[in-house]
N, C-alpha and C positions, 0 to 999 in steps of 0.2 A: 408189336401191338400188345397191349394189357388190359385188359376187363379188372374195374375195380371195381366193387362192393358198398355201398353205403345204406346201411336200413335206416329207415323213418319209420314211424310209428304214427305218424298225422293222414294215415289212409285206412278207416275203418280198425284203426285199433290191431292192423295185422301184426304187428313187431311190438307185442307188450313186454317180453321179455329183456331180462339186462345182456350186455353184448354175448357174453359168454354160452346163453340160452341159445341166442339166434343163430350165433358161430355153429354151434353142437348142432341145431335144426338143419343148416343149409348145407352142411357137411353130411351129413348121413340122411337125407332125404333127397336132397340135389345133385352131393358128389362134386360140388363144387373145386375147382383150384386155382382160385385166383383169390388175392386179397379183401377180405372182408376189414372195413372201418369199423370205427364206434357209430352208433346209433346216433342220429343228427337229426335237425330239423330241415326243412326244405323249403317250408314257405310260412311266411309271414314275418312278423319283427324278430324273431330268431330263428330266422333262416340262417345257416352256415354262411361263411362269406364265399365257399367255393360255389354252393349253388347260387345265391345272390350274381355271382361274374358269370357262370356260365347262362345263367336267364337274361342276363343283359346283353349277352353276345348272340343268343341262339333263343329270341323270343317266344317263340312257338309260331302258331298260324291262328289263332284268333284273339280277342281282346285283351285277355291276361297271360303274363307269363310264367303266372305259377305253374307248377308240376301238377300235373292232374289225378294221378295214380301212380302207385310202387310199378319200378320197370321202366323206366321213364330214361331213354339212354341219349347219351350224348358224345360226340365223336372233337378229341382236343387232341391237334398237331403239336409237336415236337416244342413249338414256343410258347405254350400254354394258350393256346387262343382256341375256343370253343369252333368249331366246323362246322357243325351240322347236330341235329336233335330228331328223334326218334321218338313217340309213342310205346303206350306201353304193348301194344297188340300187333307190331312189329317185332320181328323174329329177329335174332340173330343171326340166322343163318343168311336171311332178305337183306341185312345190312350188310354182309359178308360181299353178298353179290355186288354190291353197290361200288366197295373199295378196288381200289388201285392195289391191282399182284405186290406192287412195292411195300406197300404196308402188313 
């Protein structure tokens, strides 16, 4: 399993910086070690095509399927197909317990 990275900047202005900035913030505040992206959009007419597919596969649970807030996870099997979607006030750890020991 791999936790990827993607910051947007379309949630209160949090990710104003260019990648390099965010990379250095999430690294030495976070401690992160997994893949951080370049900075994308997530919703609206230039939205990324990755988020575009995985809202179409993994709608959410009410009217729209835009991303609500940064943290917003999504769970994609082996063939690219979107599984399951997460909130952002969802843990990792909460979604840990959810998965299959196989993964």
């Amino acid at each position: 399993m791999s936790v990827l990275g993607f910051p947007c900047n379309q949630f209160g202005n949090q990710e104003p910086g260019s990648n390099e900035e965010i990379l250095e913030f999430v690294t030495t505040k976070y401690d992160i070690d997994f893949p951080m992206f370049s900075k994308i959009d997530v919703n609206g007419d230039g939205a990324a095509d990755l988020y575009s597919m995985l809202k179409q596969q993994q709608p959410g649970g009410d009217d729209s399927a835009d991303i609500k807030w940064n943290f917003e996870k999504f769970l994609v099997d082996g063939d690219g197909t979107a599984v399951a979607r997460w909130g952002t006030k969802v843990t990792p750890e909460e979604i840990r317990a959810e998965l299959p020991d196989t993964i």
